[in-house]
Backbone as a ProteinNet text record, in pm:
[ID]
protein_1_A
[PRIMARY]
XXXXXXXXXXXXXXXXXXXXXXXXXXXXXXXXXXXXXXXXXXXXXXXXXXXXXXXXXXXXXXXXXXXXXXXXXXXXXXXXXXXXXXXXXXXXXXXXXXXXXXXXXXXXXXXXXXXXXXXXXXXXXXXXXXXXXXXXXXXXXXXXXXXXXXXXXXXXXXXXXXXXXXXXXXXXXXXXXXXXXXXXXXXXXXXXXXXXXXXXXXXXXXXXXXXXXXXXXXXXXXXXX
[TERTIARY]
-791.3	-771.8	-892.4	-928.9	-1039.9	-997.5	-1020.8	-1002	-1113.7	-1085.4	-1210.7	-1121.6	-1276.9	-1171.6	-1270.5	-1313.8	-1382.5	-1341.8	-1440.4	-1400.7	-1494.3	-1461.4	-1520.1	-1589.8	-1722.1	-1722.2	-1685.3	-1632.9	-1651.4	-1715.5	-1773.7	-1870.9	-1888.2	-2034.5	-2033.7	-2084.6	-2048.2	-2122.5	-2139.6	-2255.7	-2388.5	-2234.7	-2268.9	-2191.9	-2278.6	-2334.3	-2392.5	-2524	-2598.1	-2761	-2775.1	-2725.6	-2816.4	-2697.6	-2516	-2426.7	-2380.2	-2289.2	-2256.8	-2053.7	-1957.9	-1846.8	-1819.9	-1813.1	-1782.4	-1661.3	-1598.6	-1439	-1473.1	-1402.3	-1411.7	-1212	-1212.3	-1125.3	-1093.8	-1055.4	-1093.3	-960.7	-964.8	-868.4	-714.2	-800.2	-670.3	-625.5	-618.7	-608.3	-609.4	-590	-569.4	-729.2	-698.8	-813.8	-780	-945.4	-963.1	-1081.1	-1138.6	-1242.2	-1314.6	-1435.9	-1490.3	-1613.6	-1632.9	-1762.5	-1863.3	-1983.7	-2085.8	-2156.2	-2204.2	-2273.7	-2440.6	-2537.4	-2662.9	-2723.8	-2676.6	-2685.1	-2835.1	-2821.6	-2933.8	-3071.7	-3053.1	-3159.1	-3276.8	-3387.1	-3517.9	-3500.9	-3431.1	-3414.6	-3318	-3276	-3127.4	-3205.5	-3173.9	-3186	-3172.3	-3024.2	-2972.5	-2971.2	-2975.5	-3027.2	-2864.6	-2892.1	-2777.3	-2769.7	-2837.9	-2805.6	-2678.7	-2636	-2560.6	-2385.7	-2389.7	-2304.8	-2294.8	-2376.7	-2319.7	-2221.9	-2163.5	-2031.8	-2077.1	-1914.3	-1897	-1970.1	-2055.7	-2043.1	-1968.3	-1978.3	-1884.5	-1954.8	-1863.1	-1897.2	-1793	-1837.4	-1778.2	-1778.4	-1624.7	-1665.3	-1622.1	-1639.5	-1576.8	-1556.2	-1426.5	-1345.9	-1241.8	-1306.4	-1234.9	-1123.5	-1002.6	-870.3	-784.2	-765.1	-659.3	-564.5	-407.5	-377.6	-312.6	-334.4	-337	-424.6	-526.9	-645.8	-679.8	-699.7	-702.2	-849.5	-958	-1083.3	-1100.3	-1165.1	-1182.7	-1290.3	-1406.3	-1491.3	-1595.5	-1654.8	-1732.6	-1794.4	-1786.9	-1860.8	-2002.7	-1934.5	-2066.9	-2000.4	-2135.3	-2095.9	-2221.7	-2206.4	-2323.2	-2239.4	-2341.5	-2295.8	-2199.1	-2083.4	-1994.8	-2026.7	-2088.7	-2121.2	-2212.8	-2370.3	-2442.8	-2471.3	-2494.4	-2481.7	-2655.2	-2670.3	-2817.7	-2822	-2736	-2762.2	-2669.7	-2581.3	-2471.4	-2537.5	-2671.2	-2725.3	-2903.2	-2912.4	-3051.5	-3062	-2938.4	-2901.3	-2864.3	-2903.9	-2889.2	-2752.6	-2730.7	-2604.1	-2463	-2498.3	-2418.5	-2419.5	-2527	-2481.6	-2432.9	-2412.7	-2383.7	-2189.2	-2168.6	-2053.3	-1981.5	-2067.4	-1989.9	-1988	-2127.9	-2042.2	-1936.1	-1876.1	-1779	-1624.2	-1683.5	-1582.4	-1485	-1578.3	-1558.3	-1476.9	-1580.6	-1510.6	-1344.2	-1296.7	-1188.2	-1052.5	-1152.9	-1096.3	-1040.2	-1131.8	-1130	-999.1	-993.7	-889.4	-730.2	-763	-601.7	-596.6	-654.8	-620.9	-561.2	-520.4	-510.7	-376.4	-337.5	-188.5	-177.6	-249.7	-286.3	-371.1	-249.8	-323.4	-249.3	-176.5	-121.2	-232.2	-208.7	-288.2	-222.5	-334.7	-237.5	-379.3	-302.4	-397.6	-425.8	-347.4	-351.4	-440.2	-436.5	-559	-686.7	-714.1	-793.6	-938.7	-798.5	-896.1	-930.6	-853.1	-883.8	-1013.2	-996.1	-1132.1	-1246.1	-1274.5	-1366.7	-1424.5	-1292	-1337.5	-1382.9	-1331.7	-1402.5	-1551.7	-1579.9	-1719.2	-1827.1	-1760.2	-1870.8	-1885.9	-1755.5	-1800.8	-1909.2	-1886.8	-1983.7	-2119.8	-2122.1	-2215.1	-2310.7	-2267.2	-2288.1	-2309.4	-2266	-2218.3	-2416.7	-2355.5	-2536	-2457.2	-2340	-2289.5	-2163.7	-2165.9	-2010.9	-1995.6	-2144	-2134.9	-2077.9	-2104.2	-2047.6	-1872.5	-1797.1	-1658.5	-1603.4	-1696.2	-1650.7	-1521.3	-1594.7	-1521.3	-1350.8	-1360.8	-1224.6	-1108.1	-1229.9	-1122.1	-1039.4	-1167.8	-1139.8	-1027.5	-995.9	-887.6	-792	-782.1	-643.9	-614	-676.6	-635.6	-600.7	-631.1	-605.3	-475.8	-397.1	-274.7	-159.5	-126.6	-18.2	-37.8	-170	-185.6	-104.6	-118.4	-94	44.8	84.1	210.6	241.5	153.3	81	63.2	177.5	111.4	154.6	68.9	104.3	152.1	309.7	375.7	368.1	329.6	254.4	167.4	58.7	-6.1	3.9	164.5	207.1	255.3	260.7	313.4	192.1	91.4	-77.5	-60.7	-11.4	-37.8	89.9	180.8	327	383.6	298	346.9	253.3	157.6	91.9	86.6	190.7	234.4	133.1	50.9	-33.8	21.7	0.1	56.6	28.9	143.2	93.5	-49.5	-122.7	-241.3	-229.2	-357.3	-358.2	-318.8	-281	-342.7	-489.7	-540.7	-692.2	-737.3	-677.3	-691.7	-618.9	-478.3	-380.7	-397	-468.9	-576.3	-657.6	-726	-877.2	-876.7	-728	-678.1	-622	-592	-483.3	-598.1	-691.6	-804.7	-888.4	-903.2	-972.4	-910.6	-747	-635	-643.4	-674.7	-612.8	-717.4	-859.1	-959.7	-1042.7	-1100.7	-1185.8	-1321	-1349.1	-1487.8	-1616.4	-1600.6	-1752.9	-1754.4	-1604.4	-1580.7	-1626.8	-1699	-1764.1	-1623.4	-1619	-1545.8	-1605.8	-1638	-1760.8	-1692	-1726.5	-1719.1	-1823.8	-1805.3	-1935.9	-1904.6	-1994.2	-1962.6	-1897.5	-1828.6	-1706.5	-1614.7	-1618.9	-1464.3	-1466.9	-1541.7	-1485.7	-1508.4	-1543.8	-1516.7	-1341.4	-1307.9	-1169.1	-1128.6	-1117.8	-1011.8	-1001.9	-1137.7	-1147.1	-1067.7	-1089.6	-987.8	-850.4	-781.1	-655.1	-599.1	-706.3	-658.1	-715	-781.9	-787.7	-677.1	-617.7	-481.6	-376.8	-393.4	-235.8	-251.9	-356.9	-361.9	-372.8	-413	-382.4	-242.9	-168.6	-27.2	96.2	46.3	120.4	63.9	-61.8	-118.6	-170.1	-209.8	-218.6	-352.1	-465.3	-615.4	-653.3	-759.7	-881.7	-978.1	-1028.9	-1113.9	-1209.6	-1268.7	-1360.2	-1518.3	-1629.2	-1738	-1811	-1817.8	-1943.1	-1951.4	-1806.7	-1738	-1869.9	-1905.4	-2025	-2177.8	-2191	-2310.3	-2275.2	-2184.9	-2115.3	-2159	-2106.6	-2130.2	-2262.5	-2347.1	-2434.7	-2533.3	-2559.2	-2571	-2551.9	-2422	-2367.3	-2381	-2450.5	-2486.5	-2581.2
-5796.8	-5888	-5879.9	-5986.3	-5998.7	-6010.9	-5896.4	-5920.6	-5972.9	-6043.6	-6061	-5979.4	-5866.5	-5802	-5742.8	-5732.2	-5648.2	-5560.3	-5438.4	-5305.5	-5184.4	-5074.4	-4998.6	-4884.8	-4838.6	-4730.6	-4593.8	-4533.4	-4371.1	-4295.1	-4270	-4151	-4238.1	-4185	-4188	-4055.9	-4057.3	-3928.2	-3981.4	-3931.6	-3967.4	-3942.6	-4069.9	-4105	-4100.1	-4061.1	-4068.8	-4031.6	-4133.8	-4119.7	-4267.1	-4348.1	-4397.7	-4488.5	-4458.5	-4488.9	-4413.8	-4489.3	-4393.4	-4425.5	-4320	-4343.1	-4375.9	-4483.3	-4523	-4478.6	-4413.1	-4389.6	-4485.1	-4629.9	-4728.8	-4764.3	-4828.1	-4833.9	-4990	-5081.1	-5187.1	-5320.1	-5352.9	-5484.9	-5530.3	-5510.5	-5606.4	-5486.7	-5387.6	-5294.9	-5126.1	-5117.3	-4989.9	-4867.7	-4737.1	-4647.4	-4628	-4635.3	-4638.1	-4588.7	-4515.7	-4461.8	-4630.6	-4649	-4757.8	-4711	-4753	-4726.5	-4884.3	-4836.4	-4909.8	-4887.8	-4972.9	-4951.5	-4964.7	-4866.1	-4909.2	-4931.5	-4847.6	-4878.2	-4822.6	-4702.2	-4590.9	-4628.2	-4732.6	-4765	-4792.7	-4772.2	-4856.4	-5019.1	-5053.9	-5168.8	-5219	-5199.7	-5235	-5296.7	-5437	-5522.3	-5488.7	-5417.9	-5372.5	-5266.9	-5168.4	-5051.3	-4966.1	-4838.6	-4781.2	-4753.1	-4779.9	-4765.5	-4886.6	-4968.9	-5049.5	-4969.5	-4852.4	-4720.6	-4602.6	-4629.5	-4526.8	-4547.1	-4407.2	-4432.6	-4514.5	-4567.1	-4682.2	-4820.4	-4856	-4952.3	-5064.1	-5179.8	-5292.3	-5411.4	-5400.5	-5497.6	-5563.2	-5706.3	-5804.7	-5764.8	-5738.3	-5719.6	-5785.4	-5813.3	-5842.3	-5748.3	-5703.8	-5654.4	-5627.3	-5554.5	-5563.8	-5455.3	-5453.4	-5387.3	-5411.7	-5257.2	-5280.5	-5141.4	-5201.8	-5146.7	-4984.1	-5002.3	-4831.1	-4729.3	-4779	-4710.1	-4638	-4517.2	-4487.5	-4524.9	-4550.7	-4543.9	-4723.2	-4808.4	-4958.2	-4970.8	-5095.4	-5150	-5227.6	-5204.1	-5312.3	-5418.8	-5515.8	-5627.8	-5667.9	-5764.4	-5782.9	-5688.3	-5678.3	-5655.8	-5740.5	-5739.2	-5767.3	-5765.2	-5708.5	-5684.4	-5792.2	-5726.8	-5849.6	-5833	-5667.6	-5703.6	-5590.6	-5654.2	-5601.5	-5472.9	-5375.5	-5223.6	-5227.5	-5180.5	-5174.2	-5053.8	-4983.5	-4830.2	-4722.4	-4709	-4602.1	-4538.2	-4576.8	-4495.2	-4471.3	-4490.6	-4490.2	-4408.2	-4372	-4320.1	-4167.6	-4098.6	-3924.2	-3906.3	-3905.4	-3867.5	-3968.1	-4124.5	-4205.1	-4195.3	-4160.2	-4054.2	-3977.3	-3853.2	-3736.4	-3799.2	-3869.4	-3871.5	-3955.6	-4067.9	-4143.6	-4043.6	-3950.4	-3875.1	-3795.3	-3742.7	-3638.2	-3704.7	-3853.9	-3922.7	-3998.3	-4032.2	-4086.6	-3981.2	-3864.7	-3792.1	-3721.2	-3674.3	-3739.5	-3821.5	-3928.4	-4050.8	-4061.5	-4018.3	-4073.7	-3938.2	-3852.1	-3729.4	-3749.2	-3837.2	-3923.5	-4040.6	-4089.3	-4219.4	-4195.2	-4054.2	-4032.1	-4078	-4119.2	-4141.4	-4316.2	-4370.9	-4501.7	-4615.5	-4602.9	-4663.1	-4825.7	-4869.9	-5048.2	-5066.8	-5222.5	-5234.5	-5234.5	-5182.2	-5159.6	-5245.5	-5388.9	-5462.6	-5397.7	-5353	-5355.6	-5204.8	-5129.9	-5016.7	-5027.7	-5128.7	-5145.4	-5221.7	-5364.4	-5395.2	-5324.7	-5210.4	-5106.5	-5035.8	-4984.8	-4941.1	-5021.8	-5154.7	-5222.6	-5247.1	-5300.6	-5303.6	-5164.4	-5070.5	-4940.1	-4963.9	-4941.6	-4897.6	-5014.6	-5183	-5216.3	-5214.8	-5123.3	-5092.8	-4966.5	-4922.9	-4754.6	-4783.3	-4896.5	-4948.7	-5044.1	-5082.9	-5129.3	-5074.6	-4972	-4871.4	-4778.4	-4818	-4719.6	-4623.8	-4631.4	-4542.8	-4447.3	-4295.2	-4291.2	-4216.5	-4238.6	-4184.3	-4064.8	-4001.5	-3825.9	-3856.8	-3918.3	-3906.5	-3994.8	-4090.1	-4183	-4127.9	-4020.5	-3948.3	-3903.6	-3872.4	-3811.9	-3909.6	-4020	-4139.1	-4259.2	-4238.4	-4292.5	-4198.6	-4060.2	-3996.3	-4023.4	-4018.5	-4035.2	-4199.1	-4267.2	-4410.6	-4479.5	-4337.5	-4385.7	-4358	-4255.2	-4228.6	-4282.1	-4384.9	-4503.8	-4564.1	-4588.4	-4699.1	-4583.3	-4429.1	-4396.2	-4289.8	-4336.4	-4307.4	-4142.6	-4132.6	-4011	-4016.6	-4142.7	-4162.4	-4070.2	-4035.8	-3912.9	-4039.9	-3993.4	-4085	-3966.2	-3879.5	-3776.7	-3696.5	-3669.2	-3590.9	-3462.2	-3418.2	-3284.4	-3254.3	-3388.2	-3313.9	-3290.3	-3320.2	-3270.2	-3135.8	-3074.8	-2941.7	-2904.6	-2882.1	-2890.8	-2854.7	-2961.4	-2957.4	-2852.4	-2827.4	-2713.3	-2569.8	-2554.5	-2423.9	-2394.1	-2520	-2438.1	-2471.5	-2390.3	-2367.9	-2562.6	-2550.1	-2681.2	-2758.1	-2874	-2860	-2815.4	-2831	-2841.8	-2957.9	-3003.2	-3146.8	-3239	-3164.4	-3224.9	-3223.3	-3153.8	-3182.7	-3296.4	-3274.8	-3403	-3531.3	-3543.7	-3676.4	-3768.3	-3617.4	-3659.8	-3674.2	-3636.7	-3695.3	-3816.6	-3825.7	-3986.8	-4089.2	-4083.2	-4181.1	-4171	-4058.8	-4080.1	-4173.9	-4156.4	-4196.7	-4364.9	-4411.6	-4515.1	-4600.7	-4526.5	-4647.4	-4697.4	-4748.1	-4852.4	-4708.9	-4778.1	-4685.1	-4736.7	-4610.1	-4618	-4572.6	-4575.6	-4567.5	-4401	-4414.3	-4300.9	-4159	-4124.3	-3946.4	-3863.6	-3789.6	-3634.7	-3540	-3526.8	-3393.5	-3335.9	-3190.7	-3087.8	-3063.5	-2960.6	-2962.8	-2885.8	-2758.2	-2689.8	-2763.8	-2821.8	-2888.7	-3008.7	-3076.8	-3175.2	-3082.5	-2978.1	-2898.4	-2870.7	-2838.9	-2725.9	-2835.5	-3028.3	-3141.9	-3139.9	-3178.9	-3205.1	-3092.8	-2990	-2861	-2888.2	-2961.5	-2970.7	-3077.5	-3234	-3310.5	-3301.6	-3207.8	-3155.9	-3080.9	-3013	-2902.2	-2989.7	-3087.6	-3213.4	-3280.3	-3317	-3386.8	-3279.8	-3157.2	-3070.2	-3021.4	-3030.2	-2972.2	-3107.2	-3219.9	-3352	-3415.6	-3369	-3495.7	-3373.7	-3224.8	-3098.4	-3136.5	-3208.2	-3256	-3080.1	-3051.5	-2939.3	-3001	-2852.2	-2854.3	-2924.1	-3001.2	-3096.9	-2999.2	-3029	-2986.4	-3024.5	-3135.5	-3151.9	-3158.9	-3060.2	-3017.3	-2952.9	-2856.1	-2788.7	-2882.9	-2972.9	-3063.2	-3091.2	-3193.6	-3258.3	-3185.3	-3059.8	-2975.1	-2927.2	-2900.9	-2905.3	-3010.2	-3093	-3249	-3311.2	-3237	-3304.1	-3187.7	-3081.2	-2957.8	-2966
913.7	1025.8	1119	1148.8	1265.6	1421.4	1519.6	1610.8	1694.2	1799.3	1942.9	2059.5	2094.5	2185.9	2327.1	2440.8	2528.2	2495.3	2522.5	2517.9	2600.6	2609.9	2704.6	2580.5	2563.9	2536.1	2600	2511.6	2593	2537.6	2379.6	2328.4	2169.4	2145.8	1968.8	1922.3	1764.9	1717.8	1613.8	1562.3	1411.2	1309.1	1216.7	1107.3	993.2	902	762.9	809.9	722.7	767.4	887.5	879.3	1013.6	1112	1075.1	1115.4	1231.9	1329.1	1437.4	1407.9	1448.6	1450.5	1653.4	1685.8	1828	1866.2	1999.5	2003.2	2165.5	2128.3	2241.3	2281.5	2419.2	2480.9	2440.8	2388.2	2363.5	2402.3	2525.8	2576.9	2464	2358.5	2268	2156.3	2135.1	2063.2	2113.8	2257.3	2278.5	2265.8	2295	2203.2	2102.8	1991.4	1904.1	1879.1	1700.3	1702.2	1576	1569.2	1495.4	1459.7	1310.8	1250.1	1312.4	1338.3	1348.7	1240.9	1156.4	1031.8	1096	1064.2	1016	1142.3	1250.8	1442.3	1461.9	1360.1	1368.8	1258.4	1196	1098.6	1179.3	1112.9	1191.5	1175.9	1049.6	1062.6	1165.5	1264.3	1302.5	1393.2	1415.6	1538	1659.5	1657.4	1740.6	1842.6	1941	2009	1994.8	1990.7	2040.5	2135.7	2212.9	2383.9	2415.8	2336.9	2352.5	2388.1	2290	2309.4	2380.9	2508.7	2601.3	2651.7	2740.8	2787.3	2884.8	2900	3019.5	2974.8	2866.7	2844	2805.7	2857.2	2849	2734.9	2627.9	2507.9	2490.9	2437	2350.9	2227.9	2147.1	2009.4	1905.5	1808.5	1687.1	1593.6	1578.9	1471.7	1352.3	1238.9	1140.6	1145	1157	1130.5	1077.1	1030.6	919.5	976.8	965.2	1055.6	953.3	818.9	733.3	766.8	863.7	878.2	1008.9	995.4	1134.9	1180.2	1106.8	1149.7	1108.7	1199.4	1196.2	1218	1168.3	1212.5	1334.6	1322.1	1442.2	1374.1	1321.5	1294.4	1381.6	1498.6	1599.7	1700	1797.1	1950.8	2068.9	2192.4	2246.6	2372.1	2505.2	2654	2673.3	2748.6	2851.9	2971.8	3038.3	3151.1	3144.9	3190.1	3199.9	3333.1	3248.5	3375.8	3430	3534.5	3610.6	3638.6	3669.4	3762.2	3641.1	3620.4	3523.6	3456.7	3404.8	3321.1	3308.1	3453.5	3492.1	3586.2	3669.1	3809.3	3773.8	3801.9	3750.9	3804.3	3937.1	4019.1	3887.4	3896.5	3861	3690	3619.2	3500.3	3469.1	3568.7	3546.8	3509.8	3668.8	3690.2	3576.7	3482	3407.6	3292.1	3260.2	3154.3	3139.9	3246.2	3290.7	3290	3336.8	3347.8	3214.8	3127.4	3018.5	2911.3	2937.5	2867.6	2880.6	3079.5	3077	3014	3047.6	3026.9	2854.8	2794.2	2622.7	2615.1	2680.2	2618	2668.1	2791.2	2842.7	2761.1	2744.4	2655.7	2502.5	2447.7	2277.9	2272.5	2434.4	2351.2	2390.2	2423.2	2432.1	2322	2229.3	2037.9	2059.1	2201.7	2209.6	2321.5	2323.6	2453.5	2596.6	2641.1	2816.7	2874.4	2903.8	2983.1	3187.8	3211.1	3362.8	3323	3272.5	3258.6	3214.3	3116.7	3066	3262.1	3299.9	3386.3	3517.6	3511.5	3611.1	3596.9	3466.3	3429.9	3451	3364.3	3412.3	3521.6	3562.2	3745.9	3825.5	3796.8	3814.2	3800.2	3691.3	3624.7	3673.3	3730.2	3768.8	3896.5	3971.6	4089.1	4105.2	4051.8	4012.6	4018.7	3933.1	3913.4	4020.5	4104.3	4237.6	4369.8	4316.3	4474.2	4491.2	4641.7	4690.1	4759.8	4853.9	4910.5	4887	4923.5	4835.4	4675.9	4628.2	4477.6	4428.1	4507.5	4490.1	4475.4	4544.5	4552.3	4400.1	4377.3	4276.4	4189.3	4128.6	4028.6	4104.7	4212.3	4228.9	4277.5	4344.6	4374	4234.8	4125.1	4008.1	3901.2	3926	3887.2	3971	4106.9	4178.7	4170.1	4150.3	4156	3986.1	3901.8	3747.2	3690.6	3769.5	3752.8	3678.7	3810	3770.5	3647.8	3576.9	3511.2	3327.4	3342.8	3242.8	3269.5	3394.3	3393.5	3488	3533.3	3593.6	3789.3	3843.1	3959.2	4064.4	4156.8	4233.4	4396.2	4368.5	4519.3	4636.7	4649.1	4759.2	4748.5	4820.7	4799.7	4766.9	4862.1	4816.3	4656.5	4602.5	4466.4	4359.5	4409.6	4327.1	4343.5	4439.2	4453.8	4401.1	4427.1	4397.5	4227.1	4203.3	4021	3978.9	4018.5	3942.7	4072.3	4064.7	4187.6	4312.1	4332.6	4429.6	4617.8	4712.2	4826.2	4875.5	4945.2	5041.6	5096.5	5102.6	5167.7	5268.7	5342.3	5507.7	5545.2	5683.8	5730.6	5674.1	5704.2	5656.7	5532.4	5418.6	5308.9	5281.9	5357.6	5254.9	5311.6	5434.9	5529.3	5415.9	5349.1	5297.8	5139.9	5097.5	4942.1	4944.8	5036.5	5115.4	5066.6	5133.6	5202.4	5064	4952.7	4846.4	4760	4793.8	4633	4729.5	4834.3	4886.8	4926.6	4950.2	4998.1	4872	4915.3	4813.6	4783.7	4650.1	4639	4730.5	4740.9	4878.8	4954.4	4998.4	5123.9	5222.1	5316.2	5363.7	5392.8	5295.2	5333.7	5305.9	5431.1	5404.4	5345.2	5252.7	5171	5136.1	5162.9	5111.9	4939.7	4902.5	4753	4753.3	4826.7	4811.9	4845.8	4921.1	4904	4836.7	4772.9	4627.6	4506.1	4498.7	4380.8	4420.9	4535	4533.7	4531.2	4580.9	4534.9	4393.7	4302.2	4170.9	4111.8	4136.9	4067.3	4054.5	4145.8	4203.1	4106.7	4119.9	4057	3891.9	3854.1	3661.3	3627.1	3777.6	3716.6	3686.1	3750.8	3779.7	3626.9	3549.3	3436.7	3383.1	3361.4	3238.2	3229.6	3367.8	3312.9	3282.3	3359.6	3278.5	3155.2	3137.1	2985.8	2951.2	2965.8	2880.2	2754	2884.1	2792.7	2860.6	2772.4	2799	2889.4	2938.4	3044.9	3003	3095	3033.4	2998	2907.6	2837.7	2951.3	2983.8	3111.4	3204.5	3302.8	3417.3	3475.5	3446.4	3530.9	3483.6	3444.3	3454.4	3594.1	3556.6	3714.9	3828.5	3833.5	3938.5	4021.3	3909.4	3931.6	3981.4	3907.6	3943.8	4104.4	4147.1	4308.7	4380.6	4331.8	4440.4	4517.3
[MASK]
+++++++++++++++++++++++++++++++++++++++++++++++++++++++++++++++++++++++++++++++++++++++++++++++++++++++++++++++++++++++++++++++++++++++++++++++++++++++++++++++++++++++++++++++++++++++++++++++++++++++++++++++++++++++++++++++++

């Protein structure tokens, strides 16, 4: 069956000699992992830079639904990125993020349209943003919740479900205003205290969706130090 579908990358890894296996988020089909044939050839028209995370493609695909591994036929940009992967800070954070992202999504194989355009709309705000970059990441976990069934209706229960003491006032102010304002939006945080939020909200998804610590957690860190 041929689908037409947008889709989000989140990671590839080298397939044969010049193939990549893509694991993309894709509008009409849920996550999924897809062979790109021949991405890596010298002959290939094509760039694999087309497959970093957070990229946004138009694709055409072959599926079959016995198969856990499906095709890419064509692809080509739906929305062209300027900064995500030119921007060190706004790299760091989409790789950390994606990766995340691709380990909550394993149980997301239908399509979930209202997540899918969350994401998008995410990533081309990320992508836009001059102010604010450092928080991206924590406001894009507390605001991703709901969409996978994960939504936190108080701040006290981030801490709560994974036994930790009550906030302060001013912590549970400044989780409010991350989970509730728009990205950008100016909240000072030093790097100890969006390390000790981010901690809080990785404990809340490892003990409801029970993903591993993420691999490029201390890039991140480093990166926004």
């Amino acid at each position: 069956m041929i689908v037409k579908s947008n889709g989000i990358v989140l990671s590839y890894m080298k397939y044969g000699d010049s193939s990549i296996i893509a694991r993309i988020f894709t509008e009409e089909n849920g996550y999924g992992s897809y062979i790109v044939n021949s991405i890596r050839s010298a002959k290939s028209k094509k760039s694999i830079g087309y497959f970093q995370p957070f990229s946004i493609l138009e694709l055409i695909l072959y599926v079959k639904e016995t198969r856990d591994l499906q095709r890419i036929s064509e692809f080509k940009n739906h929305y062209p990125l300027h900064t995500i992967h030119s921007d060190l800070t706004k790299s760091a954070i989409t790789m950390f993020l994606s990766e995340v992202f691709s380990k909550l999504l394993q149980s997301e194989q239908s399509p979930n349209p209202q997540l899918f355009d969350f994401a998008k709309e995410s990533i081309k705000a990320l992508d836009l943003l001059e102010h604010g970059v450092a928080n991206f990441h924590l406001q894009f976990l507390l605001k991703l919740g709901p969409f996978l069934g994960y939504a936190v209706d108080e701040i006290d229960n981030l801490f709560s479900s994974t036994e930790r003491l009550a906030p302060s006032v001013e912590t549970h102010h400044v989780m409010d205003r991350l989970m509730n304002e728009k990205y950008g939006a100016e909240i000072p945080l030093n790097h100890e205290s969006r390390n000790e939020k981010l901690n809080v909200i990785l404990d809340y998804y490892q003990h409801h969706a029970h993903i591993p610590k993420p691999k490029s957690l201390e890039v991140l860190r480093s990166i926004l130090h």
